[in-house]
MARVOGU-920839 format. One record per residue: residue in three letters; x, y, z of N, C-alpha, C in turn. Coordinates in Angstrom, 2 decimals, always signed. Example, Ala and Ser with C-alpha at 12.3 -4.5 7.8 and 13.67 -1.06 7.14 Angstrom:
<sites>
SITE   type      n_c1      n_c2      n_c3     ca_c1     ca_c2     ca_c3      c_c1      c_c2      c_c3
SITE    ALA    +13.19     -5.69     +7.80    +12.30     -4.50     +7.80    +13.20     -3.30     +7.80
SITE    SER    +12.85     -2.25     +7.08    +13.67     -1.06     +7.14    +12.90     +0.03     +7.87
</sites>
This chain:
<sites>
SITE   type      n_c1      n_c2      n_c3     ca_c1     ca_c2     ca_c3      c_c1      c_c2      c_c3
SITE    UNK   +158.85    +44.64   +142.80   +158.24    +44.99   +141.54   +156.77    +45.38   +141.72
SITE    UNK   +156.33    +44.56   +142.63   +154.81    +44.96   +142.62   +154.77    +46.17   +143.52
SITE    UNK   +155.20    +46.62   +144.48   +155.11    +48.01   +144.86   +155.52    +48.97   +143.75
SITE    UNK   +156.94    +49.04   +142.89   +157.20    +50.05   +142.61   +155.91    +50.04   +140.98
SITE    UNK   +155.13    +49.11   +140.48   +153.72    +49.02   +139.76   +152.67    +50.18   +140.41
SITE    UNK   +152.66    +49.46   +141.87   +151.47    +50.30   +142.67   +151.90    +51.65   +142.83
SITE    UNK   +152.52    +52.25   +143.19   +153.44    +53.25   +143.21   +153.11    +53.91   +142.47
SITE    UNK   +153.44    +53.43   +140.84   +153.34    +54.29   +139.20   +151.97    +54.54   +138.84
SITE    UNK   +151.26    +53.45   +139.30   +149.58    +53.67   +138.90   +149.55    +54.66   +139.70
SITE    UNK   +149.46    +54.53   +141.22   +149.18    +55.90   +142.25   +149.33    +57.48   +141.16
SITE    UNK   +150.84    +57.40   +141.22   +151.08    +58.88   +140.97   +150.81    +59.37   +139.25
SITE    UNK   +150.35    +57.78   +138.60   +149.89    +58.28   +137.11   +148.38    +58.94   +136.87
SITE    UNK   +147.62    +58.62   +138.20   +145.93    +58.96   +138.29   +145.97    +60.28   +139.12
SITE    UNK   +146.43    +60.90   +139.31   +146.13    +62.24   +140.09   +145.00    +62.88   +140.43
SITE    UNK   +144.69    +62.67   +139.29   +143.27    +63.38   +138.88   +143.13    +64.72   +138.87
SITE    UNK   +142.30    +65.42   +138.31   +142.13    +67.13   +138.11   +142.91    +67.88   +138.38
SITE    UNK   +143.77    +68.97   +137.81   +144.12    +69.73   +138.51   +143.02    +71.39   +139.11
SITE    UNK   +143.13    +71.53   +139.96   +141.79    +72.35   +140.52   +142.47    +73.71   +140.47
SITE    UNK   +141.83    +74.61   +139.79   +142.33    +76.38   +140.00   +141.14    +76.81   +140.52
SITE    UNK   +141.33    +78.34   +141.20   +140.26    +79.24   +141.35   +139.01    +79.95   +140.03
SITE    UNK   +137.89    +79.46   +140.62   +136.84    +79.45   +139.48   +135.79    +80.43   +140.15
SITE    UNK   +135.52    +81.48   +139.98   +134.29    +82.62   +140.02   +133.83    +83.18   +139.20
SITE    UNK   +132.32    +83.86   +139.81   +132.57    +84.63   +138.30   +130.79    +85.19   +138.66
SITE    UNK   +129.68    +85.54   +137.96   +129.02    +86.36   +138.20   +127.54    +85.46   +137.26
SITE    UNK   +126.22    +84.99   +137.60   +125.32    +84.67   +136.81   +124.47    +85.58   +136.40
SITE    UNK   +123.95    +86.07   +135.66   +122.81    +87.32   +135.07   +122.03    +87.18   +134.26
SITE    UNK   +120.82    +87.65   +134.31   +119.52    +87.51   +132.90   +120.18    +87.83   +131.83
SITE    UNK   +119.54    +87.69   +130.88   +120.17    +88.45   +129.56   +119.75    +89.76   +129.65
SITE    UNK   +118.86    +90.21   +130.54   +119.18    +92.03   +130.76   +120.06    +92.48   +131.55
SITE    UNK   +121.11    +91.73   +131.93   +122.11    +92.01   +133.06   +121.32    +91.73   +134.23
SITE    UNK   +120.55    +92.01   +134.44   +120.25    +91.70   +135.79   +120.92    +90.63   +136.45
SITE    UNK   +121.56    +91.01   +137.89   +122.05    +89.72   +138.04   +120.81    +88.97   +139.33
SITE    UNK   +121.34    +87.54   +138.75   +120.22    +86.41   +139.38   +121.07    +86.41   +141.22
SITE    UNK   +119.64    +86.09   +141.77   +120.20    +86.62   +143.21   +120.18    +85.20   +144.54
SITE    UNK   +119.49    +84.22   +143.47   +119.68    +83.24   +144.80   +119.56    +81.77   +143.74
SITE    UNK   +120.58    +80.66   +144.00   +120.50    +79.68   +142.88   +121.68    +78.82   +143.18
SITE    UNK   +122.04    +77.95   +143.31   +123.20    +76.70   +142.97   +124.01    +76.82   +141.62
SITE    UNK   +125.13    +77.16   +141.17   +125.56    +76.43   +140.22   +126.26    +75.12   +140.73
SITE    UNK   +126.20    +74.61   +139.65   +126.72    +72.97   +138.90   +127.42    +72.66   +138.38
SITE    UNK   +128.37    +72.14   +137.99   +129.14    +71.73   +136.74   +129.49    +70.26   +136.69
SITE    UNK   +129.54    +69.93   +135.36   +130.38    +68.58   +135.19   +131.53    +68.59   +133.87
SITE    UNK   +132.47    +68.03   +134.40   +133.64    +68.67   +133.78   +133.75    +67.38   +132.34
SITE    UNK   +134.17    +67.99   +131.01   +133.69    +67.67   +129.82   +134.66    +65.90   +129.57
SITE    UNK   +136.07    +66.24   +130.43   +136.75    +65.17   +130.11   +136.84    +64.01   +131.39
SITE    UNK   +136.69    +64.51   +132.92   +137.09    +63.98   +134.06   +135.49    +63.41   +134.46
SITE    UNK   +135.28    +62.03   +133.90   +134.10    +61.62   +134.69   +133.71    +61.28   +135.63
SITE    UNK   +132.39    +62.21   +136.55   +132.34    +61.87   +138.05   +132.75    +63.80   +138.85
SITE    UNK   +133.76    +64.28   +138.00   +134.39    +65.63   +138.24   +133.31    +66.72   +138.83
SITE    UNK   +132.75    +66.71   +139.78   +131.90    +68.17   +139.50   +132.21    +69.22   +140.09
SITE    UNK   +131.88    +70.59   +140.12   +132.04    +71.53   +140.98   +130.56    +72.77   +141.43
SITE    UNK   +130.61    +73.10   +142.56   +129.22    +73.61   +142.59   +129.60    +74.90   +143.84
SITE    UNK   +128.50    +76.14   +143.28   +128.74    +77.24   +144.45   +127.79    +77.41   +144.41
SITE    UNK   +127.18    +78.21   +145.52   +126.11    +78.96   +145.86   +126.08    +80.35   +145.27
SITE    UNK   +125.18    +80.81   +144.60   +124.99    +81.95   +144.11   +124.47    +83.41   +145.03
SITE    UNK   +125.39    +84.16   +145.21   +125.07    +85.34   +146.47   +123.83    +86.33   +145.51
SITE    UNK   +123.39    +87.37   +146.67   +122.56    +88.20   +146.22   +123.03    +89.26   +145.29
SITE    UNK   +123.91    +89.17   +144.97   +124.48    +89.91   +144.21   +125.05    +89.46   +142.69
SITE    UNK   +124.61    +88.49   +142.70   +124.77    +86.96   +141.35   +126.39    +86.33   +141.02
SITE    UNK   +127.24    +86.64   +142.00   +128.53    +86.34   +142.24   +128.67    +84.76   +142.73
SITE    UNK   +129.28    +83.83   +142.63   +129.29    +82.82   +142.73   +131.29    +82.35   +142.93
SITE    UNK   +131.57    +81.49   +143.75   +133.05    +80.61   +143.90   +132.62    +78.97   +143.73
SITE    UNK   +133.57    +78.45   +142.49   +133.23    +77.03   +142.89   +134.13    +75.92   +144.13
SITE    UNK   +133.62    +75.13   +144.35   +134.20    +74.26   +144.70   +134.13    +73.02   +144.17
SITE    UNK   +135.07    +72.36   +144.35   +135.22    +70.98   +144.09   +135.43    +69.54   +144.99
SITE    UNK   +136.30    +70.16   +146.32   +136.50    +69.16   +147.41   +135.87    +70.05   +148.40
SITE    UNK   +136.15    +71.04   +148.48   +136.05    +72.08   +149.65   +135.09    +73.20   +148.95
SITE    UNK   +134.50    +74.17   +150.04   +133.80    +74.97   +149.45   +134.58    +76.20   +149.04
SITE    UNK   +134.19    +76.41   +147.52   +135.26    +77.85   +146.89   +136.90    +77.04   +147.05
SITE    UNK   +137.18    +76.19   +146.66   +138.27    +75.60   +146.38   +138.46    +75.30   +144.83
SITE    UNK   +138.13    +75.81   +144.16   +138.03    +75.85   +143.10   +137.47    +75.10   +142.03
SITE    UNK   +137.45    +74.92   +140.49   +137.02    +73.30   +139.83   +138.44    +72.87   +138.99
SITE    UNK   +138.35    +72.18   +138.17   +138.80    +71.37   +137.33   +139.23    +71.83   +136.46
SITE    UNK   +140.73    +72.08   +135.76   +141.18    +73.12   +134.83   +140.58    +72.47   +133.81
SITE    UNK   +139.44    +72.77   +132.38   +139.01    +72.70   +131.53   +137.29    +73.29   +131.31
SITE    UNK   +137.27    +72.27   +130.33   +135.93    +72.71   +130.37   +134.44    +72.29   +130.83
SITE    UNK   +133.73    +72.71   +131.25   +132.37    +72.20   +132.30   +131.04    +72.16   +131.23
SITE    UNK   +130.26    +71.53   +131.62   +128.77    +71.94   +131.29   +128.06    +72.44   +132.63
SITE    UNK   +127.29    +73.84   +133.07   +126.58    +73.99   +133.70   +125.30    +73.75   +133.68
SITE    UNK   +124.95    +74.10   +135.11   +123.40    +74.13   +135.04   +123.31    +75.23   +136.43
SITE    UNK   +122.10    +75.72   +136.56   +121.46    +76.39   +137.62   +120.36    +75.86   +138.14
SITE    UNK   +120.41    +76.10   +139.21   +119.59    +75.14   +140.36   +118.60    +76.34   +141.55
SITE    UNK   +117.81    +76.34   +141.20   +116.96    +77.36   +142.42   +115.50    +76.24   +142.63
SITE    UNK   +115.57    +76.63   +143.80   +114.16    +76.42   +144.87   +113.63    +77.28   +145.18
SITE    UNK   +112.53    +77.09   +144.43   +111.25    +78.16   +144.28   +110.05    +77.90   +145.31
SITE    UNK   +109.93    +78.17   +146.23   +108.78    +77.83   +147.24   +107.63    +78.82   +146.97
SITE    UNK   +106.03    +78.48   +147.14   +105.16    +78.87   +146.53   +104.13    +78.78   +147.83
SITE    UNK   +103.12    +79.15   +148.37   +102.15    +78.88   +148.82   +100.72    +78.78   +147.99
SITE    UNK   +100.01    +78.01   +148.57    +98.58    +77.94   +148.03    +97.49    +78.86   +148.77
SITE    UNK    +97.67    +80.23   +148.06    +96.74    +81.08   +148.24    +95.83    +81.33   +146.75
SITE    UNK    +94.58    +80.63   +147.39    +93.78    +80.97   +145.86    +93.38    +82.25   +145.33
SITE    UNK    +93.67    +82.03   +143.97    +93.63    +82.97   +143.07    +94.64    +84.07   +143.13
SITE    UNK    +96.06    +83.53   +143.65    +97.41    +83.82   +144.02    +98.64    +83.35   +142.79
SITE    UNK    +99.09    +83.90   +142.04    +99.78    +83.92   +141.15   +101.42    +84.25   +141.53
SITE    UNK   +102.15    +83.49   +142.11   +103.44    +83.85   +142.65   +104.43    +84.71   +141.53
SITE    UNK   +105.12    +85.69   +141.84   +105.98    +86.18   +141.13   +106.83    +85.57   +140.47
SITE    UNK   +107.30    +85.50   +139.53   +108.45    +84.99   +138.48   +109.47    +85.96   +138.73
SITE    UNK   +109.64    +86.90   +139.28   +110.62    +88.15   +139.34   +111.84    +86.87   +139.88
SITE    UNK   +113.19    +87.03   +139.21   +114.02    +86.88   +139.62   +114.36    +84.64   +139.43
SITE    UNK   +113.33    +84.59   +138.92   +113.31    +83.23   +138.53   +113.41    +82.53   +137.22
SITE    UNK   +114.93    +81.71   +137.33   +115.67    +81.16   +136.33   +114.72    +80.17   +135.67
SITE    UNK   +114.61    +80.60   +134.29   +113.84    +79.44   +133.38   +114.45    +77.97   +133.59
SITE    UNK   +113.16    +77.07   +133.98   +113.73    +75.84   +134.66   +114.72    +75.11   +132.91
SITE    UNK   +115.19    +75.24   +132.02   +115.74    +74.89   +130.80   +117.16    +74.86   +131.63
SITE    UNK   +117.43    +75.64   +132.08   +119.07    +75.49   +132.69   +119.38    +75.00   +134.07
SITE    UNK   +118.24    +73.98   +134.54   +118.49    +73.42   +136.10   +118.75    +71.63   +134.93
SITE    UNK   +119.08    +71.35   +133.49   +119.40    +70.40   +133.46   +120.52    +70.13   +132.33
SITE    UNK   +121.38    +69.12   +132.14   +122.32    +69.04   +132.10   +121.95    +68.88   +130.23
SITE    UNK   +120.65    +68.35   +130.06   +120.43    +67.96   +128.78   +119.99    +69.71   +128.12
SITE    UNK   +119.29    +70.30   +129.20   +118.89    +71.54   +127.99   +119.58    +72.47   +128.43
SITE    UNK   +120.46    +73.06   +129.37   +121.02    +73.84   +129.48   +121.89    +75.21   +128.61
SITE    UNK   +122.46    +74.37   +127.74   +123.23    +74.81   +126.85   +124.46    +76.50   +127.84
SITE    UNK   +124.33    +75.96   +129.67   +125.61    +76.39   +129.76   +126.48    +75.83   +129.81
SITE    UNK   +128.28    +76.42   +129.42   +129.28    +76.33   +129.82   +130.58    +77.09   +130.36
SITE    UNK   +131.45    +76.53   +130.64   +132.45    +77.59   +131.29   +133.48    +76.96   +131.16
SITE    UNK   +134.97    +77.59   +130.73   +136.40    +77.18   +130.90   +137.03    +77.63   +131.87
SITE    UNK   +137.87    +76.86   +132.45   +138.39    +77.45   +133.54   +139.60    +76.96   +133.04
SITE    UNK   +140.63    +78.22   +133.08   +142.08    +78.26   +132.34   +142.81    +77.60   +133.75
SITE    UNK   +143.96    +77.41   +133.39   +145.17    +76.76   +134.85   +144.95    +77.94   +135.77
SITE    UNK   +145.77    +79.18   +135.58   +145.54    +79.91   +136.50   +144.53    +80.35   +137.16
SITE    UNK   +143.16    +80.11   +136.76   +141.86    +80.05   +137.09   +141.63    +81.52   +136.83
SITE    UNK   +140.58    +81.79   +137.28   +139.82    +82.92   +136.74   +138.57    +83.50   +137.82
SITE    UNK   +138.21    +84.83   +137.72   +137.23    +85.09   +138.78   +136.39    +85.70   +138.06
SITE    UNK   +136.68    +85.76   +136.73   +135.63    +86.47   +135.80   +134.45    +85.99   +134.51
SITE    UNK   +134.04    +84.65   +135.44   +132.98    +83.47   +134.80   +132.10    +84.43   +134.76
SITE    UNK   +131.07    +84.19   +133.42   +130.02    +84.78   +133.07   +128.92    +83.86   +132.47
SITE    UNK   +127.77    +83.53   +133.19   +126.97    +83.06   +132.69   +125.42    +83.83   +132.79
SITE    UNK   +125.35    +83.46   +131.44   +123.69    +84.18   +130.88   +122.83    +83.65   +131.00
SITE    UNK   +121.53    +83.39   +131.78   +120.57    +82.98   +131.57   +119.14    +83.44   +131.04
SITE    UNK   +117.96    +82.70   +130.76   +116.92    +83.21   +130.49   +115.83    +82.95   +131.81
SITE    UNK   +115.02    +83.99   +131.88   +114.12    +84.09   +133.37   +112.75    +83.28   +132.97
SITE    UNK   +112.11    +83.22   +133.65   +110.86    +82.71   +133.80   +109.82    +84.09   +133.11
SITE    UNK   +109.10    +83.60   +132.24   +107.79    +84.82   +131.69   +106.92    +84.59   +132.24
SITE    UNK   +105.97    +85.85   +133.02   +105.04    +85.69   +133.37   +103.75    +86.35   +132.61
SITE    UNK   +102.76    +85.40   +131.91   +101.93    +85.98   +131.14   +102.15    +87.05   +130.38
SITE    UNK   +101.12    +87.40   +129.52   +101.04    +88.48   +128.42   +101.76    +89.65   +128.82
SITE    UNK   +102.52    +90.69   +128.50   +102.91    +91.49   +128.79   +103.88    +92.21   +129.36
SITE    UNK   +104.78    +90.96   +130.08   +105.87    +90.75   +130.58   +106.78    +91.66   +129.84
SITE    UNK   +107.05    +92.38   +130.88   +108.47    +93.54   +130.37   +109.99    +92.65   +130.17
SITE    UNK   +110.33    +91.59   +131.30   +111.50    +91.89   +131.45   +111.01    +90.07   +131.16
SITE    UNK   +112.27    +89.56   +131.22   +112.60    +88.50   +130.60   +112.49    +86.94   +131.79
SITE    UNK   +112.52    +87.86   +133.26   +112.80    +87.32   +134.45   +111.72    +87.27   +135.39
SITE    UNK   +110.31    +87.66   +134.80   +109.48    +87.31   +135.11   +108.74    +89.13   +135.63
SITE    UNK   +107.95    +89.43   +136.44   +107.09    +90.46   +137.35   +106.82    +90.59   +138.11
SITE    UNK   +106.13    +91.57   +139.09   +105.61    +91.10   +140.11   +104.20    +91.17   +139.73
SITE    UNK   +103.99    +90.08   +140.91   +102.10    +89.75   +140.34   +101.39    +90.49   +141.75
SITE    UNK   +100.37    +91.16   +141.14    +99.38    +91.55   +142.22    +98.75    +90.41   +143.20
SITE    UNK    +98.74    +90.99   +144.74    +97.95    +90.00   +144.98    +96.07    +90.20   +144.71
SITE    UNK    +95.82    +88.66   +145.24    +94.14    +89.20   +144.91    +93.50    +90.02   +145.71
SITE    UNK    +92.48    +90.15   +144.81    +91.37    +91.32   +145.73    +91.08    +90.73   +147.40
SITE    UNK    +91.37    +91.46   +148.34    +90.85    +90.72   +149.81    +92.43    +90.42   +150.44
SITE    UNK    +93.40    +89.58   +150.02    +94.64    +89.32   +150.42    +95.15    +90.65   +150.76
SITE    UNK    +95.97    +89.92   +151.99    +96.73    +91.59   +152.49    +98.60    +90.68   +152.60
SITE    UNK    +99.26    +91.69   +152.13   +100.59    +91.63   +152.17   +101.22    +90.61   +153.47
SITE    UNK   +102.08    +90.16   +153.58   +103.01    +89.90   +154.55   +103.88    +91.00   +154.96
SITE    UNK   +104.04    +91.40   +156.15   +104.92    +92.32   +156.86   +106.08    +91.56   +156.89
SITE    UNK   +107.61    +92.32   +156.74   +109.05    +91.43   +157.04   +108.94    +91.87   +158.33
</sites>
């Protein structure tokens, strides 16, 4: 009796079923965002998460156990995650070009999400808002900033 108990609990907890989850991150000018983490935590399975790396091209696969193994058939809360490295050159104003307003690296202000149907899906779409840089800012995702007078470029 007590095995065929242990047994029933086993195969009653399964947990998640996992489909294929992709899909594409972009400014709200389309632009797509080119380097960043997504996140997720899944709305009903607590503990559930799934996370991909975001390519240069703003295309993203999640995983859940494995990488690009897909997430959790339902629904997620996202977030986006970038590391922004900066140097201290005075009177050096780093570019915002291409940098996700920190509002969606958390789970409380984010306000993304995503469903991922059974059969999964490769056509996730998430919108974000960019970083503004000062007065005048064209685009939503920040500019490029001049450097200062005297500073000379970095060669690649």
């Amino acid at each position: 009796m007590v095995v065929w108990s242990t047994s029933w609990i086993a195969g009653c907890d399964r947990g998640p079923t996992i489909a294929p989850a992709s899909g594409i991150v972009v400014f709200e000018d389309g632009t797509p965002v080119k380097v960043g983490t997504i996140e997720t935590k899944h709305s009903e399975w607590e503990g559930v998460q799934a996370r991909g790396s975001i390519r240069a091209d703003g295309t993203f696969a999640l995983g859940t156990f494995e990488e690009s193994d897909g997430a959790a058939v339902g629904e997620h809360r996202c977030v986006v995650v970038q590391f922004v490295m900066t140097e201290d050159v005075p009177g050096f104003k780093p570019s915002t070009e291409g940098v996700v307003n920190p509002v969606h690296a958390s789970y409380a202000t984010s306000g993304l999400s995503i469903q991922v149907p059974e059969k999964g899906t490769s056509e996730l779409k998430l919108v974000v808002r960019g970083v503004k840089s000062g007065r005048g800012a064209k685009r939503g995702h920040g500019e490029h900033q001049e450097l200062p007078e005297g500073a000379t470029p970095a060669t690649p």
